[in-house]
C-alpha positions in Angstrom: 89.8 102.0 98.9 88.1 100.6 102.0 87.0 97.5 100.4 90.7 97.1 99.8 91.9 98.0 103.2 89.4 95.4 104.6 90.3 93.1 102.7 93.9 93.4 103.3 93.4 93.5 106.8 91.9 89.9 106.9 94.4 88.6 104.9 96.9 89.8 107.6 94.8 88.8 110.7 96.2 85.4 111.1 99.9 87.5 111.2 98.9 89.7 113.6 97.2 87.0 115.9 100.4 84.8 116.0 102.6 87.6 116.5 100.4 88.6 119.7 100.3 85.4 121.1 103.8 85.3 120.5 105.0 88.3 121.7 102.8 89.7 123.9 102.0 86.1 125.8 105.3 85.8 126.1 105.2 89.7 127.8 102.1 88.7 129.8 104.1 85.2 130.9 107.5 87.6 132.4 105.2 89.7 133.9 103.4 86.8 135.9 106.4 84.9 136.6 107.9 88.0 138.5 106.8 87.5 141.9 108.1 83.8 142.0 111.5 85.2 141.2 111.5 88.6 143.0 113.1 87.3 145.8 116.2 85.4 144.2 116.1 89.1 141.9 117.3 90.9 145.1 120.2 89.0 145.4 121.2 89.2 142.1 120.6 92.9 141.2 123.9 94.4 142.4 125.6 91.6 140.7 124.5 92.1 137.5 124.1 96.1 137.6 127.8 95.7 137.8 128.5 93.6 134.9 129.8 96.6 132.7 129.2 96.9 129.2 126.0 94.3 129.4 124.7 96.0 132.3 124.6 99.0 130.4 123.5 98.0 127.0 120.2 96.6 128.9 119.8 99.5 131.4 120.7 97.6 134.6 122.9 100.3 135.8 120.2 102.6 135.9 117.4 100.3 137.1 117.4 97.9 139.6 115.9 94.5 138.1 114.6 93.5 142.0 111.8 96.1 141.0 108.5 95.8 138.9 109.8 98.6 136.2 113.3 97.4 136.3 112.0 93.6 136.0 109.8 95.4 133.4 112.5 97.0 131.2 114.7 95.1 131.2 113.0 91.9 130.1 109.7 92.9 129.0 110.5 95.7 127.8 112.9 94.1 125.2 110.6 91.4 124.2 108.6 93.9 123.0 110.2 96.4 121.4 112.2 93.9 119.4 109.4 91.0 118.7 107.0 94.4 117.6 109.6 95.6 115.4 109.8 92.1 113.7 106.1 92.4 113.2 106.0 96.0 111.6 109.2 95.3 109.4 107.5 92.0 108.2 104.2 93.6 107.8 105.1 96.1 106.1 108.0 94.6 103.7 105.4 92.4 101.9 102.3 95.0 101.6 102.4 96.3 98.2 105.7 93.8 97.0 103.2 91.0 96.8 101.1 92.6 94.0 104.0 92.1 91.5 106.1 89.1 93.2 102.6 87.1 93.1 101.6 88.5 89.6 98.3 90.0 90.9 98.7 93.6 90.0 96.7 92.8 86.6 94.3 92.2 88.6 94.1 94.7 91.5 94.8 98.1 89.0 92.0 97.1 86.3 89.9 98.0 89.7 88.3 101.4 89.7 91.1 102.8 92.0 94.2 105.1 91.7 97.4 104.2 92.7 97.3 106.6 95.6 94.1 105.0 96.7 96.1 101.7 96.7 98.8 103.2 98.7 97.1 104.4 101.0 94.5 101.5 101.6 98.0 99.5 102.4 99.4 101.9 104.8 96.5 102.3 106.6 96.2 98.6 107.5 99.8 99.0 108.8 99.1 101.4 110.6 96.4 99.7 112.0 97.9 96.1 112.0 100.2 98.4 114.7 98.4 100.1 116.7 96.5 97.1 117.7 99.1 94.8 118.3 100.7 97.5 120.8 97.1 98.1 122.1 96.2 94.7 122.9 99.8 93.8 124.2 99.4 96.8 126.8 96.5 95.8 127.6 97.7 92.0 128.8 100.7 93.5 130.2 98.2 95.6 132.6 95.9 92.7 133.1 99.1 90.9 134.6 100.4 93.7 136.4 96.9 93.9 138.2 96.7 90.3 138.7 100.1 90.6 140.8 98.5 93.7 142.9 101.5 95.2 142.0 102.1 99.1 141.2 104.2 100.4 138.6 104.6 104.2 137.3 101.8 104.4 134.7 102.7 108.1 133.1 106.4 105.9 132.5 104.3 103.1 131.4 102.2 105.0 129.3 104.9 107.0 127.6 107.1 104.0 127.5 104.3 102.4 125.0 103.3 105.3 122.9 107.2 105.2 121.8 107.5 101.9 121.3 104.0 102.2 118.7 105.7 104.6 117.0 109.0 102.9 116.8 107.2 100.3 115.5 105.4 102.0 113.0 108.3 103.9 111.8 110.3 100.7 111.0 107.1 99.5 109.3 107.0 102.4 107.4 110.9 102.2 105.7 109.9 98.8 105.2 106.1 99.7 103.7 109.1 102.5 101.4 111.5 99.3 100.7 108.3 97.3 99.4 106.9 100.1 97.0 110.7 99.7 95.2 110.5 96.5 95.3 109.1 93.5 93.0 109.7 90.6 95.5 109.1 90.6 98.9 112.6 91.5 100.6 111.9 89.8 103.9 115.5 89.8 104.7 115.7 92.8 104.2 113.2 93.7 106.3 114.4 91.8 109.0 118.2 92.7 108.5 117.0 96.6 108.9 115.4 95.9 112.0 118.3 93.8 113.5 120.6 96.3 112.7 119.3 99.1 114.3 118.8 97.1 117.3 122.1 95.9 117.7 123.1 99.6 117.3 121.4 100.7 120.1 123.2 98.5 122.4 126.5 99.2 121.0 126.1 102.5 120.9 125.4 102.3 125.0 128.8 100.5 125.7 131.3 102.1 122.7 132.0 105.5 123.6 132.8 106.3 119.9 129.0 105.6 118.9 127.1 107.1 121.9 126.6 110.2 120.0 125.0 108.4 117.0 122.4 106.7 119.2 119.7 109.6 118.0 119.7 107.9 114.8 118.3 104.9 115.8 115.2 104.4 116.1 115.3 102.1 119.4 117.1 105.5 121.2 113.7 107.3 121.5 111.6 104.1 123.1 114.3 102.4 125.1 112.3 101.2 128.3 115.5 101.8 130.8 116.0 105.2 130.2 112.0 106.1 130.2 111.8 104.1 133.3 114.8 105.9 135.0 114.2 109.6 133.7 110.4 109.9 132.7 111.5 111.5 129.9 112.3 111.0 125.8 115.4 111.4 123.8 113.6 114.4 121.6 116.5 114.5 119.4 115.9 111.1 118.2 112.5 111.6 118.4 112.5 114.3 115.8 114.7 112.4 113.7 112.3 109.3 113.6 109.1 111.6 112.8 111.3 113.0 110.0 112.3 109.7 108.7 108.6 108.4 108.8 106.8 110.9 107.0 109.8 111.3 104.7 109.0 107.2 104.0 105.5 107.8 103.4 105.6 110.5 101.4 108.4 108.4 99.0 106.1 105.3 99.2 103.2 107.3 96.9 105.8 109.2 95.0 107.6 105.9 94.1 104.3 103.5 93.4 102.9 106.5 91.4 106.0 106.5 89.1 106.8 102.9 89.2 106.0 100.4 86.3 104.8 97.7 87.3 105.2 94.2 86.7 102.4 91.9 86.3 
């Protein structure tokens, strides 16, 4: 099982490298550009706070974007959560799909290991691949906040970021559940899943008739504009994300155990 888990992490290390220079640079390049535009932001800040339904959608109505966290939210902050959840959707989409799509499940289950083993070797290097693509974008975002000698509210920061990893791994997760069903890689699908829920979030923040169904989505809990403005997490959809994830894993063995496989 570990020899399969490190091996499956090198095969994804090139993903996870372009993703973080992708994502994460681009992050790192927002963050540094901010005091170059900080003073043009002032002007504009009422303007666009009062721009309705898009003001709301990106939290501008509760954050001011003349200020590091509302600057950080707002742009940042979305870079993030969605180019993350592009990463952990296309990561985990492919990791157990691949065995039967590129006819190398022979191979791989005449090895001396279960089906559980092989499972779990795969979700743990999505879990990893996301946990270190969140921990090494924090840590750039931090590098650039200190290199402005600016300040910003670090148990927001902090809790900001340990929502979005887990909204990242629970998308990779339905998509790790979507992969052990599948005998092709469904990157579409994959993809698809995590645009929809995004786009529901920020209807659901300018239709009155879908506010209420904002706890369903997964972007509800780790939306940077209202942990920003309130410190605090929608638990609601919090619960409902920890239930969805472990109800995901828990399908992924039951499924792969069962399944017959191609090869």
């Amino acid at each position: 099982m570990i020899r399969l888990f490190r091996q499956e992490c090198k095969l994804n290390l090139k993903s996870l490298l372009i993703w973080l220079l992708c994502v994460s640079g681009m992050g790192l390049f927002c963050i540094l550009l901010y005091t170059s535009i900080e003073e043009s932001m002032e002007g504009m800040a009422a303007t666009m706070a009062a721009m309705g339904a898009f003001a709301s959608a990106f939290g501008m109505d509760r954050l001011s974007i003349a200020t590091l966290e509302g600057f950080y939210a707002t742009e940042v902050g979305t870079i993030h959560a969605l180019g993350g959840a592009m990463f952990a959707a296309l990561l985990g989409i492919g990791l157990l799909s691949k065995e039967e799509e590129g006819h190398t499940g022979d191979f791989l289950h005449t090895l001396p290991i279960s089906r559980k083993e092989v499972v779990g070797a795969k979700y743990l290097t999505l879990v990893t691949g996301v946990v270190v693509f969140n921990v090494i974008s924090v840590t750039l975002y931090l590098l650039g906040i200190v290199i402005l000698g600016e300040e910003i509210a670090m148990s927001e920061f902090f809790l900001y970021h340990g929502m979005q990893c887990f909204l990242h791994l629970e998308i990779g997760t339905v998509c790790f559940l979507i992969s052990a069903c599948s005998r092709k890689n469904k990157l579409g699908i994959g993809l698809g899943f995590t645009f929809f829920f995004y786009v529901w979030d920020l209807l659901g923040r300018v239709v009155p008739d879908l506010k209420d169904t904002l706890f369903l989505t997964p972007f509800s809990y780790a939306n940077a504009s209202d942990v920003f403005s309130t410190g605090e997490v929608e638990w609601k959809a919090f619960v409902v994300g920890t239930i969805v994830l472990l109800g995901a894993v828990i399908g992924s063995f039951i499924v792969y155990e069962k399944k017959d496989l191609a090869v």
